[in-house]
N, C-alpha and C positions, 0 to 999 in steps of 0.2 A: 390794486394788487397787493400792496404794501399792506392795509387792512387787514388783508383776506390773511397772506402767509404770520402776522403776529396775531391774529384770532388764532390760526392753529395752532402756532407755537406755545399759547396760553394755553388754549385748549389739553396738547399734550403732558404737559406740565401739571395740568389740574388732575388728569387720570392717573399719570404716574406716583403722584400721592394720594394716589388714593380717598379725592375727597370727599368728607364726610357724605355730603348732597347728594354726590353721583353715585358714590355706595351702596347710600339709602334707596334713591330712584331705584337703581337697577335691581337691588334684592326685593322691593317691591313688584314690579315688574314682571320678575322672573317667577314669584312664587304665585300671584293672581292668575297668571298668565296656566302656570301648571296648573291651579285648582279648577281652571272655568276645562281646560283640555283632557284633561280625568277625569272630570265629571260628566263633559259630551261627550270620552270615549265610553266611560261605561257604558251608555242607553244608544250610542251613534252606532259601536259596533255589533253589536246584537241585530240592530234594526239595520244595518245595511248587510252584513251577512243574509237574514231574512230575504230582502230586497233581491236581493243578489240569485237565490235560486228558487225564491216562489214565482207560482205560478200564477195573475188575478186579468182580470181584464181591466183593470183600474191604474195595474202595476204601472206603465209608460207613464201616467201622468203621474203617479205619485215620487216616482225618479227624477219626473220633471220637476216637478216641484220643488224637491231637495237642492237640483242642480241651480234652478233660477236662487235659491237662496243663498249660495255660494257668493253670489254677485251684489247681494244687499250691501248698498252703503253703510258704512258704521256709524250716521251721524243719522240714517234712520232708524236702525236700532236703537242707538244712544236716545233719540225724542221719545220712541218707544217704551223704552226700560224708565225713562223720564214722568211719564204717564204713568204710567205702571205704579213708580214708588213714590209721585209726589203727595204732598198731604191730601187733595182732594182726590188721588186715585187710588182702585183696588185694595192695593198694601200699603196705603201711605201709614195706617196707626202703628205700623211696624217701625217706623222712623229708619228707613234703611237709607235711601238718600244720601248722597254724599259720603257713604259707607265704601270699604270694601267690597262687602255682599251683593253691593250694588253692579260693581264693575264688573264682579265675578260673573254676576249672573248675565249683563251685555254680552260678555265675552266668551261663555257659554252658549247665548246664540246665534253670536258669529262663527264659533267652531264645531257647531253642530251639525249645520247640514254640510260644512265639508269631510267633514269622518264621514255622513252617510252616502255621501258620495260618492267618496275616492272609494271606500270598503265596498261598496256593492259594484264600483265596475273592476276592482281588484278579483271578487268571489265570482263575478259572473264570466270571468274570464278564463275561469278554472277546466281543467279536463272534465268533464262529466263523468268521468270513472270514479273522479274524487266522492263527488255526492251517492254514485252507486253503490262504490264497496263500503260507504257509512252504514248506509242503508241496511243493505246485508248482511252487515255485521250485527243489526240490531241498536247503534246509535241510537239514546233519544234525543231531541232536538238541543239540546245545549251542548250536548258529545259532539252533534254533528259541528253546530256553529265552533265551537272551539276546533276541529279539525279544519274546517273552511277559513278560521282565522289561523293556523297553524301553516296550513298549505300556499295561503295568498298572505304571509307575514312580511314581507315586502312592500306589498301594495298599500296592506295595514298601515306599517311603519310611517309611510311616505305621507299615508292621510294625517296622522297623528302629528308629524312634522311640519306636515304644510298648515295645520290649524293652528299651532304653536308659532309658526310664524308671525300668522296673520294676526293673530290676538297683540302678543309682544309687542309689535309694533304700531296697533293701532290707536287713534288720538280722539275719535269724535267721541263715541263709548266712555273710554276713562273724562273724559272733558264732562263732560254733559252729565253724569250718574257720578262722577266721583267728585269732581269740583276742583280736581287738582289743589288739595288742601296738606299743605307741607305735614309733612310728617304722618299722614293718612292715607290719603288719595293720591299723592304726587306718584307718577310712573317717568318710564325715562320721555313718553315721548310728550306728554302734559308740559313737563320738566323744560324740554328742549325751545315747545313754541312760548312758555310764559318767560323765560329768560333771554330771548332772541325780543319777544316782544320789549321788556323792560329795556331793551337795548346793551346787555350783557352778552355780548355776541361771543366771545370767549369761552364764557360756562353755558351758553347753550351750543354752541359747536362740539364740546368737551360733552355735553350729553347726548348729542346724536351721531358721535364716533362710536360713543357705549354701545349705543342702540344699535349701529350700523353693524359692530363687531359682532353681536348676539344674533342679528338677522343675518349674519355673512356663516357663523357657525352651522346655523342649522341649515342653508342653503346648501354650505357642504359635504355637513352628513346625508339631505339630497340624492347632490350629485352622486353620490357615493354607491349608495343604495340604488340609484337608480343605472348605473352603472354595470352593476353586479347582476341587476336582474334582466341586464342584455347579454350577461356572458354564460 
């Protein structure tokens, strides 16, 4: 016990100045983490809008599809995007590996199919007057989607959140495509198991408070949100 409570106290103490490492991690972190989640909002909400009020006989499965993706382990993505960018695969002459770009792009398809998810059962859950008076008004299809993404902006919101979680926090993806290479690749949660590993229990505890804190924020803007759209 005695262990555990001077790890946090170290722990505390290493956040409170702020240091360098944990700085770094986290401003990494936070900015891959946004680029891979703006970049599957752009192409996620379009295509779950669509989803959301088309009509196909294919449609059930192709929802399915998205929703089983939601469930992909990150460390089969990670071997995936691994394949993908290693030298003898597809895009290996790009030398992306061990990149940023790399991580970005994992974590782009870990947050994909949950924006097209959450967005198409947010639009599909809409009044049906919504998609009428577009209609009638003369809407073309991008008028109409931005009103469907206007009307179910809540539901939006929460996809956007929930994929922003999941990315920030996850390890297999940045592990496996980024390499966790200090001053590159490292993210907070790389960070936490290679320093926990080294047996620096201290400064990896101090980076998975970071981490914990960043996944506890957006849980509660969540809550929040989800809250608001029961009242």
């Amino acid at each position: 016990m005695d262990y555990l409570l001077e790890g946090l106290a170290d722990a505390c103490r290493a956040i409170v100045r702020l240091d360098p490492a944990i700085r770094a991690a986290a401003w990494r972190s936070i900015w891959i983490s946004t680029l891979a989640v703006t970049a599957s909002s752009v192409l996620g909400l379009p295509l779950g809008c669509w989803l959301g009020r088309a009509t196909f006989r294919a449609r059930p499965f192709v929802v399915l599809l998205f929703r089983a993706g939601m469930a992909f382990p990150t460390v089969f993505l990670g071997i995936i995007c691994f394949g993908v960018f290693a030298r003898r695969g597809p895009l290996g002459p790009l030398d992306l590996l061990y990149t940023p770009a790399a991580v970005v792009t994992g974590e782009f398809l870990l947050a994909f199919p949950i924006i097209v998810s959450l967005t198409q059962g947010a639009v599909a859950a809409l009044d049906p007057r919504v998609a009428e008076t577009a209609w009638t008004l003369g809407a073309n299809l991008w008028q109409r989607a931005l009103t469907y993404v206007s009307e179910a902006r809540t539901g939006v919101t929460l996809a956007v959140l929930v994929a922003f979680s999941r990315c920030v926090t996850e390890l297999g993806i940045a592990m496996m495509v980024g390499g966790n290479i200090r001053g590159r690749t490292r993210t907070l949660a790389t960070a936490t198991a290679m320093e926990t590993g080294k047996g620096e229990f201290a400064e990896g505890l101090a980076m998975g408070l970071v981490l914990l804190t960043i996944a506890l924020v957006v849980m509660a803007l969540i809550g929040c949100l989800s809250r608001e759209d029961r009242l």
